[in-house]
C-alpha positions as semicolon CSV with decimal commas, in nm:
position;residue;x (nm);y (nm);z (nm)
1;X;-0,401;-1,885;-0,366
2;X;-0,431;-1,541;-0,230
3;X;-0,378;-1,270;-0,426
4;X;-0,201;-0,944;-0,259
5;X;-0,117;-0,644;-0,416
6;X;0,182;-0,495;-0,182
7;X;0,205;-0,150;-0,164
8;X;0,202;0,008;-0,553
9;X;0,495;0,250;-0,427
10;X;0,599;0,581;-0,538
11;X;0,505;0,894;-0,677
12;X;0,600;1,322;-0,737
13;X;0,408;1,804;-0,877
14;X;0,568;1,628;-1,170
15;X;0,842;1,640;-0,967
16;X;1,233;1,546;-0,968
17;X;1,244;1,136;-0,971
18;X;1,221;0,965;-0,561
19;X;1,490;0,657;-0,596
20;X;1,528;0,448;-0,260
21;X;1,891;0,374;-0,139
22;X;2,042;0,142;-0,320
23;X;2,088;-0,118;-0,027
24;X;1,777;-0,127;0,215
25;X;1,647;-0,366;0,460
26;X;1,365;-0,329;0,729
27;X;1,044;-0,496;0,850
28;X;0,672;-0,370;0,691
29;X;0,300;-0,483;0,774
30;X;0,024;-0,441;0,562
31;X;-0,379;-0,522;0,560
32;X;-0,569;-0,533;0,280
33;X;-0,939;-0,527;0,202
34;X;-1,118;-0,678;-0,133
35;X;-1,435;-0,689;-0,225
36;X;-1,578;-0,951;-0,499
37;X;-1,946;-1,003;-0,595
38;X;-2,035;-0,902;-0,241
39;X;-1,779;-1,106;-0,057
40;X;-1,554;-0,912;0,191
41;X;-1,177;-1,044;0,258
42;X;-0,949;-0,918;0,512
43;X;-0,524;-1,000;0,431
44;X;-0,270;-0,890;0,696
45;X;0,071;-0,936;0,617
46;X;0,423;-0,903;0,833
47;X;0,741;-0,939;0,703
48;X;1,076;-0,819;0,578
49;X;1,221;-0,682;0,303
50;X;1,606;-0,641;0,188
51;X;1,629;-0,471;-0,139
52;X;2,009;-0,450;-0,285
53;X;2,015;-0,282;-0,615
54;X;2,387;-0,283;-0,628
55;X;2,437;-0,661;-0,653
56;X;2,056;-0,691;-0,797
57;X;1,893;-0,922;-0,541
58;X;1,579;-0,887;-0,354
59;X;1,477;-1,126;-0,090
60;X;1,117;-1,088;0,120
61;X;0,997;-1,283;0,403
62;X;0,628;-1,307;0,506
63;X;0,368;-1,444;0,736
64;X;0,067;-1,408;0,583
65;X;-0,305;-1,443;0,796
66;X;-0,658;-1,470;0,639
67;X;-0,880;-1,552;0,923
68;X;-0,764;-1,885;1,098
69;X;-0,527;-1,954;0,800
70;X;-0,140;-1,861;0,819
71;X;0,135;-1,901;0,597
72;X;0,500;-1,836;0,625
73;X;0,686;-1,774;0,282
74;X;0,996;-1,641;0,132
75;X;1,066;-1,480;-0,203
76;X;1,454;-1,450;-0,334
77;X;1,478;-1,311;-0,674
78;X;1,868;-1,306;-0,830
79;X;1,835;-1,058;-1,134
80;X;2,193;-1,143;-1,204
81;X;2,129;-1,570;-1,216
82;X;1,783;-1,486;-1,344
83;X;1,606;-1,712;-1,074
84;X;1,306;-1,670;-0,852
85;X;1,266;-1,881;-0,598
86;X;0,950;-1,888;-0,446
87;X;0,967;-2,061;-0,073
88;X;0,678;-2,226;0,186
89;X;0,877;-2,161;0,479
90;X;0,599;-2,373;0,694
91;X;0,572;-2,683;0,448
92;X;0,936;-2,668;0,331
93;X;0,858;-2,666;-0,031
94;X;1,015;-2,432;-0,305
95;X;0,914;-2,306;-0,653
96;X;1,176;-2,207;-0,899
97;X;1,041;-1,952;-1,160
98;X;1,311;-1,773;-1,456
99;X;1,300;-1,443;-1,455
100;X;1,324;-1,238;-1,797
101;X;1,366;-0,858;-1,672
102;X;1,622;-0,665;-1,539
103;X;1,578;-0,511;-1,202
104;X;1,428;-0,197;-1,237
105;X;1,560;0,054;-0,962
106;X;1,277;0,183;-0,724
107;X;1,219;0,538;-0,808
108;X;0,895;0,725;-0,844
109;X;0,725;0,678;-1,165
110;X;0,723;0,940;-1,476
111;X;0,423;1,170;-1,408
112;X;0,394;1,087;-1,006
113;X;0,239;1,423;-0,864
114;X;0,398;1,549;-0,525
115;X;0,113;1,611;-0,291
116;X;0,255;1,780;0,008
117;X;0,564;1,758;0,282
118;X;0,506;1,745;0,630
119;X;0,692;1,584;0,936
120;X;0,680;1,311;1,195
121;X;0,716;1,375;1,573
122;X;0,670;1,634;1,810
123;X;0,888;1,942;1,620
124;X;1,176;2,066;1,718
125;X;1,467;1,762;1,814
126;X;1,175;1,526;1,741
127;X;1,122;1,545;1,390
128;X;1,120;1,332;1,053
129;X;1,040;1,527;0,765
130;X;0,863;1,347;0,504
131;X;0,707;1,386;0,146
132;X;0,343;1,239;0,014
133;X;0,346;1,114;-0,363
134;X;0,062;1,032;-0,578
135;X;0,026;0,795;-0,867
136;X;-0,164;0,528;-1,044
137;X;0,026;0,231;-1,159
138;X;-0,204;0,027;-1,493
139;X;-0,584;0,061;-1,284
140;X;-0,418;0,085;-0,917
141;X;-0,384;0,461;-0,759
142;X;-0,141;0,441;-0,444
143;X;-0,050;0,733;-0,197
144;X;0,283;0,700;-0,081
145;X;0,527;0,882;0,234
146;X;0,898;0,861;0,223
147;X;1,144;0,997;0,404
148;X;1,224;1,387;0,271
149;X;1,593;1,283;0,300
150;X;1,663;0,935;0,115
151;X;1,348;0,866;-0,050
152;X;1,264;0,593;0,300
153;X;0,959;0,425;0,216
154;X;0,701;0,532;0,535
155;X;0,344;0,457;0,425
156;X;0,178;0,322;0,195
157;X;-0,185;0,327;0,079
158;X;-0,304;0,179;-0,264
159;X;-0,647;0,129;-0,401
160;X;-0,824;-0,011;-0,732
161;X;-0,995;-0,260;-0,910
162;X;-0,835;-0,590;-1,011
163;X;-1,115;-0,749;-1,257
164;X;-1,400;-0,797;-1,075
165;X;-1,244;-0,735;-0,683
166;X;-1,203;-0,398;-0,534
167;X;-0,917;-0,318;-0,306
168;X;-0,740;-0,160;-0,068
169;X;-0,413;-0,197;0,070
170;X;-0,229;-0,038;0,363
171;X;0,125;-0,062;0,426
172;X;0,359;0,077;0,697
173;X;0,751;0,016;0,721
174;X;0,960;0,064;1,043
175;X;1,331;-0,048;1,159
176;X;1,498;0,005;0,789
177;X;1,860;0,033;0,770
178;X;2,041;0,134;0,498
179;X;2,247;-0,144;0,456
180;X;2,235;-0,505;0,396
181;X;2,354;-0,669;0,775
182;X;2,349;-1,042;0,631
183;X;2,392;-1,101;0,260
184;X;2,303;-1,475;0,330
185;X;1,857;-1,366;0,329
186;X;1,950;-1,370;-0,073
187;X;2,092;-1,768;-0,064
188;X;1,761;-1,969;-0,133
189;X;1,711;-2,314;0,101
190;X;1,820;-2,686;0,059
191;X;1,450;-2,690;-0,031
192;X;1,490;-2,528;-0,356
193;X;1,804;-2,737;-0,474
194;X;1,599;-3,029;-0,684
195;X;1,322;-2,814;-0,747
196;X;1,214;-2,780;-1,140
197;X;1,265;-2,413;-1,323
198;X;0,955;-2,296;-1,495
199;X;0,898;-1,997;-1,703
200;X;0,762;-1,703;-1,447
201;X;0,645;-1,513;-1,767
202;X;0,295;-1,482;-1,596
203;X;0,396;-1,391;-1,282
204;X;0,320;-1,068;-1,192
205;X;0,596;-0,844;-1,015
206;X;0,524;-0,534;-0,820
207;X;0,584;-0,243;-1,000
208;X;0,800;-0,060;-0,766
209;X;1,025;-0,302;-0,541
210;X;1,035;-0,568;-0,829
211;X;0,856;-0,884;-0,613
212;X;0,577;-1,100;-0,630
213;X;0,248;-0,924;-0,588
214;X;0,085;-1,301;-0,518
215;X;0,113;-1,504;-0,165
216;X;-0,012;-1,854;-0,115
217;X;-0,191;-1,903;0,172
């Protein structure tokens, strides 16, 4: 199993609360670095992300790459049905976990400390003005860039200590759209029909966005 801790989004000088749109899809990447009892791992991750807080749904598709291993996976959570479903897109197989939280909406934190704003481009007609947050989320600090208008997630950085393993984990997000262009990413597969529920009690969420910080590779 690999372990991945996404992007620990969102913080504000004390500042008024960041909350994403409430319908949001667009592609990310991320690489992560840990460190445990001397041992060095390097995670890259691509994927997508569609986020609907309206309907409460979010649905994430990755390809995940540790050295010569690859893994494609899915990840639907329905906060309405109360079902995970937990999808290897390259052996077909699904996981069906219940879910016993509500979807949290994916705002800045209380006590997130705004840490500048800045813009994108080369001024003028070429600009994106954006906002840096800071935060630390249980023993994980994260420095996050949105979008100045609409709280768009930008960048990502996140850093701490998970037990004995140090990391560090950059994310970037391009092509989002405010909108949700097919509803059907949130219908799981044929693969997940049969498949068992089991209690996802123990299954840790991410903080911000509400999925699965784990990936099996």
């Amino acid at each position: 199993m690999l372990s991945v801790v996404l992007f620990a989004l969102i913080a504000a000088a004390v500042a008024d609360p960041c909350c994403t749109p409430d319908q949001w899809e667009g592609s990310f990447g991320s690489i992560t670095g840990t460190v445990t009892d001397d041992m060095t791992k390097t995670i890259k991750v691509n994927g997508m992300m569609a986020y609907d807080f309206i309907n409460k749904m979010v649905a994430q598709t990755t390809v995940v790459t540790e050295g010569s291993m690859k893994m494609q996976n899915k990840t639907i959570i329905n906060y309405n049905t109360k079902m995970m479903y937990l999808i290897d897109m390259t052996r077909d197989l699904c996981e069906v976990k219940s879910v016993d939280q509500p979807m949290m909406q994916a705002c800045t934190p209380q006590g997130a400390t705004e840490t500048g704003t800045f813009y994108f481009g080369a001024g003028e007609d070429n600009m994106l003005d954006a906002t840096s947050y800071k935060f630390t989320v249980n023993t994980m600090g994260s420095y996050l860039t949105v979008t100045s208008l609409d709280c768009v997630p930008i960048t990502s950085v996140t850093y701490g200590q998970a037990g004995n393993t140090a990391i560090m984990t950059s994310v970037g997000f391009v092509d989002i759209m405010l909108k949700i262009q097919d509803p059907s990413v949130f219908d799981p597969p044929a693969a997940c029909d049969e498949a068992k529920v089991t209690p996802g009690e123990n299954y840790a969420l991410h903080s911000f966005f509400g999925t699965p910080t784990h990936h099996h590779l």
